[in-house]
TORKE-187108 format. One record per residue: residue number from 1; x, y, z of N, C-alpha, C in turn. Coordinates in pm, whole numbers, plus 50000, padded with zeros to 5 digits. Layout:
// residues N
+-----+-------+-------+-------+-------+-------+-------+-------+-------+-------+
|   i |    nX |    nY |    nZ |   caX |   caY |   caZ |    cX |    cY |    cZ |
+-----+-------+-------+-------+-------+-------+-------+-------+-------+-------+
| NUM |     X |     Y |     Z |     X |     Y |     Z |     X |     Y |     Z |
...
+-----+-------+-------+-------+-------+-------+-------+-------+-------+-------+
***
This chain:
// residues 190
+-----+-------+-------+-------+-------+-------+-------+-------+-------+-------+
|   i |    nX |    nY |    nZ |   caX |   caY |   caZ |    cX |    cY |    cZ |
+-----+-------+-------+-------+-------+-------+-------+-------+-------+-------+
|   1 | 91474 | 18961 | 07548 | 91376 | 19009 | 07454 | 91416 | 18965 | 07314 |
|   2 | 91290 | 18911 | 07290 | 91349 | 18813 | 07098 | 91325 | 18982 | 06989 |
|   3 | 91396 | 19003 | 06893 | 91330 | 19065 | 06839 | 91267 | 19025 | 06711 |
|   4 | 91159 | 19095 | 06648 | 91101 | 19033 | 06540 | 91145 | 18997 | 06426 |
|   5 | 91084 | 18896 | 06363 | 91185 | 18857 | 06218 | 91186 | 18966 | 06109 |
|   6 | 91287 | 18980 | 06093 | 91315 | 19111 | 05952 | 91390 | 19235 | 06004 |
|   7 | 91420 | 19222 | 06131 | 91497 | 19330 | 06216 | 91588 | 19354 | 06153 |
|   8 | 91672 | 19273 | 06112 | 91818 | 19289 | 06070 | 91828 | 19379 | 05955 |
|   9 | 91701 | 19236 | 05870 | 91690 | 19324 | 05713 | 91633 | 19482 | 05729 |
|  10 | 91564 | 19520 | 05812 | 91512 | 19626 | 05820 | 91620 | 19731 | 05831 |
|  11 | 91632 | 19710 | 05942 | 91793 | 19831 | 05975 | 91894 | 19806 | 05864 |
|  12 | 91916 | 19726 | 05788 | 92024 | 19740 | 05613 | 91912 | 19813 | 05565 |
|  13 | 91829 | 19779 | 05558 | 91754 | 19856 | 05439 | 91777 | 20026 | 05465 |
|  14 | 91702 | 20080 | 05587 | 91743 | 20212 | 05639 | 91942 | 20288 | 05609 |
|  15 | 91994 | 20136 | 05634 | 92118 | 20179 | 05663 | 92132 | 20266 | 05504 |
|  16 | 92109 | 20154 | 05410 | 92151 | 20156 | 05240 | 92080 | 20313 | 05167 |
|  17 | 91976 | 20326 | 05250 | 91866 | 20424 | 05223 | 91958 | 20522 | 05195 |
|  18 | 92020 | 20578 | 05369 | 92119 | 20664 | 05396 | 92183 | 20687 | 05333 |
|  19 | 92266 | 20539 | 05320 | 92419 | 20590 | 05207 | 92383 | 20650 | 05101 |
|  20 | 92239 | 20555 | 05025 | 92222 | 20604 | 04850 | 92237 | 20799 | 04890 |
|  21 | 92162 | 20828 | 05005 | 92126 | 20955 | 04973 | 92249 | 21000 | 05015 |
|  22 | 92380 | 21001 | 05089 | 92524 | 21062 | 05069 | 92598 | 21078 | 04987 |
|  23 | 92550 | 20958 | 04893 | 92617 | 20944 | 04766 | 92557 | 21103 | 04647 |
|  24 | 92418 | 21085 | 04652 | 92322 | 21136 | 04576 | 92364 | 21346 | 04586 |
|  25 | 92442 | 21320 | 04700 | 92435 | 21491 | 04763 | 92579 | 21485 | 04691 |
|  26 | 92678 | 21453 | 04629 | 92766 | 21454 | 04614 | 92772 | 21430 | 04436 |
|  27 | 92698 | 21342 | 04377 | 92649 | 21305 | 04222 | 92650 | 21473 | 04126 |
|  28 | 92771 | 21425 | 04059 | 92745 | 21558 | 03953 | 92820 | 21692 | 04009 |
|  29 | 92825 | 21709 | 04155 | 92884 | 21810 | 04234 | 93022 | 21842 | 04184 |
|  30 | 93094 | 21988 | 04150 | 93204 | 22019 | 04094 | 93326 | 21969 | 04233 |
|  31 | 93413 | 21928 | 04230 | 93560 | 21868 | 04307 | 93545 | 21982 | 04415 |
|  32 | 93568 | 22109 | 04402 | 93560 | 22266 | 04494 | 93433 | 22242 | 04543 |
|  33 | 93339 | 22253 | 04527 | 93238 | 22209 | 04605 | 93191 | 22096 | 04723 |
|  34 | 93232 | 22015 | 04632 | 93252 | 21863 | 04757 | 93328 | 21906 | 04869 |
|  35 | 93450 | 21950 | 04826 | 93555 | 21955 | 04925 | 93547 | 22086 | 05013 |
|  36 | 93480 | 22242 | 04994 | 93551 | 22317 | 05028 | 93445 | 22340 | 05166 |
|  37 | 93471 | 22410 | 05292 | 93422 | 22425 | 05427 | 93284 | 22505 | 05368 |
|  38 | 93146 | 22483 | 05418 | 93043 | 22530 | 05370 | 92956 | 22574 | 05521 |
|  39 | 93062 | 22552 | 05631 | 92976 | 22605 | 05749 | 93105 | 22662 | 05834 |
|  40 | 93071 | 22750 | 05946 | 93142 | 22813 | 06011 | 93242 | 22700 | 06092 |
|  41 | 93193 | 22578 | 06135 | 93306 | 22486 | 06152 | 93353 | 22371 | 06079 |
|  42 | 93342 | 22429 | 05944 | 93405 | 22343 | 05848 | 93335 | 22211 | 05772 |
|  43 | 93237 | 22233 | 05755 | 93139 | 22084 | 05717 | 93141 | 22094 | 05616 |
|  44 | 93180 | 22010 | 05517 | 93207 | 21986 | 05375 | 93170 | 21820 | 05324 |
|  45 | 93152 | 21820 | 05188 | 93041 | 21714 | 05169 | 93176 | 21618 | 05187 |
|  46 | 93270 | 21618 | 05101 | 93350 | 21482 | 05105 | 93413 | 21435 | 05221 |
|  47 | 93446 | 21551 | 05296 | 93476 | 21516 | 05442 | 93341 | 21425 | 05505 |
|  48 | 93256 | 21471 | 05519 | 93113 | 21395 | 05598 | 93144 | 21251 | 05519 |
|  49 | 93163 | 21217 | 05381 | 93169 | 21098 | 05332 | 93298 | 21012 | 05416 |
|  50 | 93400 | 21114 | 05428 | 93500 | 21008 | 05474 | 93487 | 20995 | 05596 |
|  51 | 93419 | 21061 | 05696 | 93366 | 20999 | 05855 | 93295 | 20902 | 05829 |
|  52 | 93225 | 20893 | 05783 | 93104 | 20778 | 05741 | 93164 | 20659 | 05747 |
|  53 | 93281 | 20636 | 05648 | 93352 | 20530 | 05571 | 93401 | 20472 | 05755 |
|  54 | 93467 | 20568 | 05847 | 93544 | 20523 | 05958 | 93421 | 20490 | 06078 |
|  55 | 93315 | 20561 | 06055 | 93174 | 20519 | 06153 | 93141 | 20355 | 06108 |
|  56 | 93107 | 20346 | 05996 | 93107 | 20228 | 05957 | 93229 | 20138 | 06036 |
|  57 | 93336 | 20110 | 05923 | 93440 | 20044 | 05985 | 93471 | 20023 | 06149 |
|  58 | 93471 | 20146 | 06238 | 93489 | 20109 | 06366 | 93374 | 20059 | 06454 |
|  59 | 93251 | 20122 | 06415 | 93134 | 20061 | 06463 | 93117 | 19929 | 06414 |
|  60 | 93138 | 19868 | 06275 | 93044 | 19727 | 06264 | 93125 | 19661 | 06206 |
|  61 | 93258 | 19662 | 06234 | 93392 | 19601 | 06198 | 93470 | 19568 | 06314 |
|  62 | 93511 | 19682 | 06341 | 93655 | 19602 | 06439 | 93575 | 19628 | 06557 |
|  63 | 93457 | 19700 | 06672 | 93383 | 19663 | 06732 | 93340 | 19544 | 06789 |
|  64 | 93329 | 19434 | 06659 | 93312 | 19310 | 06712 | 93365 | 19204 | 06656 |
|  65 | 93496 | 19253 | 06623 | 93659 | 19200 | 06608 | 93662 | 19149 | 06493 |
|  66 | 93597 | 19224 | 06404 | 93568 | 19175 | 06258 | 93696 | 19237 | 06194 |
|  67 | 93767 | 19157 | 06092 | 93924 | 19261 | 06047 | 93823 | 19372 | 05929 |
|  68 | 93966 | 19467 | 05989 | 93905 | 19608 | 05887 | 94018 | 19675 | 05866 |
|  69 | 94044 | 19702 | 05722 | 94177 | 19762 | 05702 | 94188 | 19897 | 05754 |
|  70 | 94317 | 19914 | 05739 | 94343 | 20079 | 05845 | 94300 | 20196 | 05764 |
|  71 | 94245 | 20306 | 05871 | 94197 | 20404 | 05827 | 94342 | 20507 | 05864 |
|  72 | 94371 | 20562 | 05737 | 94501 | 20721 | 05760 | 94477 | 20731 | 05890 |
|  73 | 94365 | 20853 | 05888 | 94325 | 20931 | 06021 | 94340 | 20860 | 06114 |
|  74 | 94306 | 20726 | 06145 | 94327 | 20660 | 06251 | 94523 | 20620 | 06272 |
|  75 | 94571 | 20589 | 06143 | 94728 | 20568 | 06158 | 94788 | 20683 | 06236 |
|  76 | 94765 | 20818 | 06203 | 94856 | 20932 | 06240 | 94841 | 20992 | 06339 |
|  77 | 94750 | 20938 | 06375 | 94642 | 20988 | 06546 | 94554 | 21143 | 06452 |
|  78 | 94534 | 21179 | 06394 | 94473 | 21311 | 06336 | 94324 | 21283 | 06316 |
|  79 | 94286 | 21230 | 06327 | 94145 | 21162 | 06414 | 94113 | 21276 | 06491 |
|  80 | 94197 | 21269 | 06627 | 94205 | 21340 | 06720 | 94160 | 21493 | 06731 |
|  81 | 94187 | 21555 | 06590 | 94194 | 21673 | 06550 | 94082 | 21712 | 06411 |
|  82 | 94026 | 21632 | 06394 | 93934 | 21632 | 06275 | 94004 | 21543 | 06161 |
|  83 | 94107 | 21485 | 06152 | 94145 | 21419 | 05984 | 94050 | 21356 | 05929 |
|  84 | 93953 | 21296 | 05995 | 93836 | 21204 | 05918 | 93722 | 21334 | 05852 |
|  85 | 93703 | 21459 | 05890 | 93617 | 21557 | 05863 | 93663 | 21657 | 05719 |
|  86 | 93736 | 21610 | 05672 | 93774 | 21674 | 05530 | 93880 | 21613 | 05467 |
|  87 | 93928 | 21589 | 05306 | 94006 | 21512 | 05243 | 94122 | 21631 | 05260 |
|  88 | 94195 | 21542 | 05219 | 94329 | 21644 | 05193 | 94315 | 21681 | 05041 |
|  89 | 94460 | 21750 | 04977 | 94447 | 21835 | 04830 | 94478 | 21661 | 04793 |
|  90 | 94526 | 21628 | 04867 | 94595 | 21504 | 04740 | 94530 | 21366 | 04741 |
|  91 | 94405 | 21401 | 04851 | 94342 | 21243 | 04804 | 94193 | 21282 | 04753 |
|  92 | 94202 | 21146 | 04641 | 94113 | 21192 | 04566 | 93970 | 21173 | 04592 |
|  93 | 93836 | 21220 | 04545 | 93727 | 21159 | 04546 | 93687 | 21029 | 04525 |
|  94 | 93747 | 20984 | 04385 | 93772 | 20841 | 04410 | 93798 | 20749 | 04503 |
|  95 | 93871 | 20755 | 04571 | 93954 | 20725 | 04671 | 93875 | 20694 | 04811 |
|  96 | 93825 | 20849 | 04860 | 93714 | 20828 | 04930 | 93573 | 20795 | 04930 |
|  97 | 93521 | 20800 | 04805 | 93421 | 20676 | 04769 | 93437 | 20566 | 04772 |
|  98 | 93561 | 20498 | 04731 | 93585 | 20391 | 04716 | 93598 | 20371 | 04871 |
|  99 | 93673 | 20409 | 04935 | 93700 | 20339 | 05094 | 93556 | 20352 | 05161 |
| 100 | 93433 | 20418 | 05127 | 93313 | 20398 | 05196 | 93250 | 20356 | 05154 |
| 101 | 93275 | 20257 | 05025 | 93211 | 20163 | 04967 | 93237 | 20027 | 05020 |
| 102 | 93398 | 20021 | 05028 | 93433 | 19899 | 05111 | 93382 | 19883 | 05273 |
| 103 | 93405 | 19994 | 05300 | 93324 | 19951 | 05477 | 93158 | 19911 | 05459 |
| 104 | 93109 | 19989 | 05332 | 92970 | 19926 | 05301 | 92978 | 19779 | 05304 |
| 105 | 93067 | 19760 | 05211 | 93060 | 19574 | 05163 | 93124 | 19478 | 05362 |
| 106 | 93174 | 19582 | 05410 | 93242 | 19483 | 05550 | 93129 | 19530 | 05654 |
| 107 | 93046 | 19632 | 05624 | 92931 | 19612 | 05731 | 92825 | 19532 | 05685 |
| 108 | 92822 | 19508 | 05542 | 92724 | 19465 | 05500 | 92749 | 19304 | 05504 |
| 109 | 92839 | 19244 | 05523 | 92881 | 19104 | 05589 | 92856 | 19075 | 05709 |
| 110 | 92888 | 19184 | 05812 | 92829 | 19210 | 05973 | 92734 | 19147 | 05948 |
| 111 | 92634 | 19215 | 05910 | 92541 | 19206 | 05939 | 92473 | 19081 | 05879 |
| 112 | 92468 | 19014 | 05776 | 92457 | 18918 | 05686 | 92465 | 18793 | 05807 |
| 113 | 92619 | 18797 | 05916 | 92647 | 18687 | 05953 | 92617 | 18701 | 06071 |
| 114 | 92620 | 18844 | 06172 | 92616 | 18869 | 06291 | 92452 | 18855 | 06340 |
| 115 | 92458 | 18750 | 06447 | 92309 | 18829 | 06495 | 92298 | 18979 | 06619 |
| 116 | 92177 | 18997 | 06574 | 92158 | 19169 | 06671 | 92253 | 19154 | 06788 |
| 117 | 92209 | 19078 | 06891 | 92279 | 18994 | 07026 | 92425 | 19009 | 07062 |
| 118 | 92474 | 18977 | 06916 | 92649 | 18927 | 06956 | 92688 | 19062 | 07052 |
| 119 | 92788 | 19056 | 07155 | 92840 | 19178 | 07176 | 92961 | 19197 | 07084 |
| 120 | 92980 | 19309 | 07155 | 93020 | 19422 | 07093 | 93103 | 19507 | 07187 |
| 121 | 93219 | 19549 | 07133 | 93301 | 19673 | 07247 | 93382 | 19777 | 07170 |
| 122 | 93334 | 19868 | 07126 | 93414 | 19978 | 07113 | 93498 | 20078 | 07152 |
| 123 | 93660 | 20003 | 07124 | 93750 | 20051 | 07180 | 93759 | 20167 | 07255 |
| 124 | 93747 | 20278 | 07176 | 93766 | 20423 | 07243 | 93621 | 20465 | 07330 |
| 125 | 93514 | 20378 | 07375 | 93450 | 20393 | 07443 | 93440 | 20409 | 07602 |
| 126 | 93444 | 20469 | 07701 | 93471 | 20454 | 07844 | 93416 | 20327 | 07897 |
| 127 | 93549 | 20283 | 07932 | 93536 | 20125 | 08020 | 93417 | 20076 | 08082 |
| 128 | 93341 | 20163 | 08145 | 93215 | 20152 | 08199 | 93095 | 20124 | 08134 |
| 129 | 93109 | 20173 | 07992 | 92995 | 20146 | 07944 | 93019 | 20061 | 07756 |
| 130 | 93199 | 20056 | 07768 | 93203 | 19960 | 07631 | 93137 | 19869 | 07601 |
| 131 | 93112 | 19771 | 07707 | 93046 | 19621 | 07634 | 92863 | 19641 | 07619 |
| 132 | 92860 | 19659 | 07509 | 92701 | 19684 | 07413 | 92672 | 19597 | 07336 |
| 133 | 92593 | 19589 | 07211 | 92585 | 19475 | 07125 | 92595 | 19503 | 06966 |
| 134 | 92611 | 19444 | 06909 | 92596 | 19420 | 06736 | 92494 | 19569 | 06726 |
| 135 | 92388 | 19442 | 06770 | 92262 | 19560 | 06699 | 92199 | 19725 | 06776 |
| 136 | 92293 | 19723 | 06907 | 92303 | 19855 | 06939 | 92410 | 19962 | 06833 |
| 137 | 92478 | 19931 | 06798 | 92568 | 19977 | 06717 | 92477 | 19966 | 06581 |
| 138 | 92455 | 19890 | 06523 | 92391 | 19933 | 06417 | 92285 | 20003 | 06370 |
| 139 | 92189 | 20036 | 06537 | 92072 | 20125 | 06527 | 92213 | 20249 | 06529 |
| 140 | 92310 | 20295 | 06596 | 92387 | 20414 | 06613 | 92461 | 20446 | 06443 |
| 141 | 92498 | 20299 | 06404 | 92500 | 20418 | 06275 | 92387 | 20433 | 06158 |
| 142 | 92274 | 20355 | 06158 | 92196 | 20395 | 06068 | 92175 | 20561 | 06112 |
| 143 | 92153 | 20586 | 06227 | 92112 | 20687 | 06317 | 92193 | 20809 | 06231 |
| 144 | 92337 | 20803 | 06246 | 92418 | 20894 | 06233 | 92405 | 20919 | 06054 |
| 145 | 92434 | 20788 | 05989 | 92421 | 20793 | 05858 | 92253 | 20882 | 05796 |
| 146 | 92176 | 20882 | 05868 | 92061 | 20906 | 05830 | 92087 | 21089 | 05870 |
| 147 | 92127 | 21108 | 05960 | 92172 | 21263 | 05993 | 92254 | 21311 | 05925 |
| 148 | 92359 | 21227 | 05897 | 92429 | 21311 | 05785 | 92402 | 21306 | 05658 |
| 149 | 92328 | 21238 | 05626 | 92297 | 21232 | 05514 | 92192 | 21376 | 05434 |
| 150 | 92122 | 21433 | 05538 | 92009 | 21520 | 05598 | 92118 | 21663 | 05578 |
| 151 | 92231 | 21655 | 05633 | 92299 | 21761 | 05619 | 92332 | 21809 | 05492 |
| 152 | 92376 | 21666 | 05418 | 92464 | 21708 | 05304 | 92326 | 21729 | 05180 |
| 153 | 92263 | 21654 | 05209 | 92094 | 21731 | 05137 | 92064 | 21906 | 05164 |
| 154 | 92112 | 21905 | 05265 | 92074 | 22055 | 05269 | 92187 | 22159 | 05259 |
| 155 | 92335 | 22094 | 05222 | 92433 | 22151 | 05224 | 92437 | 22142 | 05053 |
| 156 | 92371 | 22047 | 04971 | 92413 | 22064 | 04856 | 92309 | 22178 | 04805 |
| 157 | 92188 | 22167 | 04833 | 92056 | 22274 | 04783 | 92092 | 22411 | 04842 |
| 158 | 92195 | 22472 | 04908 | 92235 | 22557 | 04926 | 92347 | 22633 | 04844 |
| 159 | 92394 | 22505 | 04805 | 92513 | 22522 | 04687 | 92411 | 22537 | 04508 |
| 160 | 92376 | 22451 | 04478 | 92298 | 22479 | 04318 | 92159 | 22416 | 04340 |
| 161 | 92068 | 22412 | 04438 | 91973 | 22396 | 04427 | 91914 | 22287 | 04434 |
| 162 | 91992 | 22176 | 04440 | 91961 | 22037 | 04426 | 91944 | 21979 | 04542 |
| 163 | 91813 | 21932 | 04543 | 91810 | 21836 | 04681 | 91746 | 21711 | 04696 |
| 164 | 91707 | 21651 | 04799 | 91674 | 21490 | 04755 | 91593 | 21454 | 04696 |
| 165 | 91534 | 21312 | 04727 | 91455 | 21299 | 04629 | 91338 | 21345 | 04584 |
| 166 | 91275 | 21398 | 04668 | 91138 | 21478 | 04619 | 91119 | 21655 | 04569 |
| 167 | 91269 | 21652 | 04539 | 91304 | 21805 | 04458 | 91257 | 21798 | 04324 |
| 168 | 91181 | 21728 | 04256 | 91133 | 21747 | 04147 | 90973 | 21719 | 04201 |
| 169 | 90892 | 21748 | 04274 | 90793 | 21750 | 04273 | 90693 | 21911 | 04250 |
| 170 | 90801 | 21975 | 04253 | 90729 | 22119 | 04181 | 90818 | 22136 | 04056 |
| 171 | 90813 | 22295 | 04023 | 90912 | 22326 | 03949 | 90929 | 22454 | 03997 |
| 172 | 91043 | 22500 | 03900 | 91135 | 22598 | 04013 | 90971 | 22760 | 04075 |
| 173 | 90929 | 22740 | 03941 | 90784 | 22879 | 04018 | 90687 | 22806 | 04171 |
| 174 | 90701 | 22689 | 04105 | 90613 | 22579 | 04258 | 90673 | 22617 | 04356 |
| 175 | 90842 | 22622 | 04334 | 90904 | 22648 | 04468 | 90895 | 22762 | 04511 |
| 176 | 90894 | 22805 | 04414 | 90910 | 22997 | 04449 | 90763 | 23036 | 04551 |
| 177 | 90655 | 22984 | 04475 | 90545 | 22986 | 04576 | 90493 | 22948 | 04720 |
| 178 | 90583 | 22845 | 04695 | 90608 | 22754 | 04835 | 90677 | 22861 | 04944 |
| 179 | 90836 | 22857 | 04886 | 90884 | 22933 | 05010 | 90846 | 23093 | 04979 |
| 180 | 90742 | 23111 | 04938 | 90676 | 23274 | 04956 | 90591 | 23268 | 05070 |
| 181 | 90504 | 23138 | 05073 | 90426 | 23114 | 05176 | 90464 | 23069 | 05298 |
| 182 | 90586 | 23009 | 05340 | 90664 | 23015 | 05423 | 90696 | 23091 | 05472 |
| 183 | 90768 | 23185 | 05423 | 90842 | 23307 | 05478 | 90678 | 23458 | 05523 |
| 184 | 90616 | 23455 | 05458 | 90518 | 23500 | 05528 | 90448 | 23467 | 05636 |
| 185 | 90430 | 23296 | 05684 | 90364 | 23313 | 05765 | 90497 | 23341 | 05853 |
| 186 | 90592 | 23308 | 05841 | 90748 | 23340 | 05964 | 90705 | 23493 | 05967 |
| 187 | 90705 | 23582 | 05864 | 90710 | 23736 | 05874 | 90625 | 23765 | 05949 |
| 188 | 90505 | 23699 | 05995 | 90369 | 23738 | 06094 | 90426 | 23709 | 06221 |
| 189 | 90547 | 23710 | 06235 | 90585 | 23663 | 06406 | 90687 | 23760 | 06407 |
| 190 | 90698 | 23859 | 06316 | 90836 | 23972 | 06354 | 90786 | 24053 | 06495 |
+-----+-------+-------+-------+-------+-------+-------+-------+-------+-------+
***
């Protein structure tokens, strides 16, 4: 099956969509906030950024034996245990922007040079079903990037109110009206 011309570009475009908006949930956010657990199993914005950075890298990097510098979590085995799901006290935001900027720029070569087709095998995948392709992997992380991205939108508007891009299409009484009318018609189902 051929697929149509602009496939590639299409899925970057979605991919980039994503990131802008991970970035965007995090813009302006106080250091304690980014970092600190905001759900009962620990989901915190800068953590979600630094999975991202290693979804990238292992999906559309070393997947299809593209070099990709080492990820901590992956050095210490703490992977295993969540290390990619929250920063430590001592690494910085910087730090982890910056390393999911670089897997941006090494997926964003993938893809530039790779066609959809090439395979693909991801290591820690079960033997049975590792060998997949380029562009199966890259529908899986626009996929994921687009979900988390969704989270941390709704993890930051829980924190000060801010949410993506179409949060300025009322103002704060618009909203107030909005979710009045919401929550009433929910109250007609008590």
């Amino acid at each position: 099956m051929s697929l149509p011309p602009g496939t590639a570009s299409d899925l970057h475009h979605y991919l980039q969509q994503g990131r802008d908006a991970v970035l965007r949930a995090l813009d302006g956010l106080p250091e304690y906030d980014a970092r600190r657990p905001l759900t009962p199993t620990g989901t915190n914005l800068l953590g979600v950024v630094k999975h991202l950075s290693g979804v990238e890298i292992g999906y559309l990097s070393r997947s299809v034996g593209r070099a990709a510098p080492p990820l901590p979590w992956d050095e210490d085995g703490s992977v295993w245990e969540g290390g990619d799901m929250w920063a430590r006290a001592e690494e910085t935001r910087e730090e982890v922007l910056g390393r999911y900027r670089r897997a941006w720029a090494l997926s964003d070569s993938a893809l530039a040079s790779l066609p959809l087709d090439h395979p693909a095998e991801p290591p820690w995948w079960p033997a049975e079903r590792r060998r997949t392709t380029f562009g199966h992997l890259v529908v899986r992380v626009v996929a994921e990037t687009a979900q988390h991205a969704g989270h941390l939108e709704i993890l930051r508007e829980q924190l000060d109110g801010q949410a993506g891009r179409d949060h300025d299409m009322l103002d704060a009484a618009g909203w107030e009206r909005f979710v009045a009318r919401i929550q009433a018609a929910a109250d007609a189902h008590r």
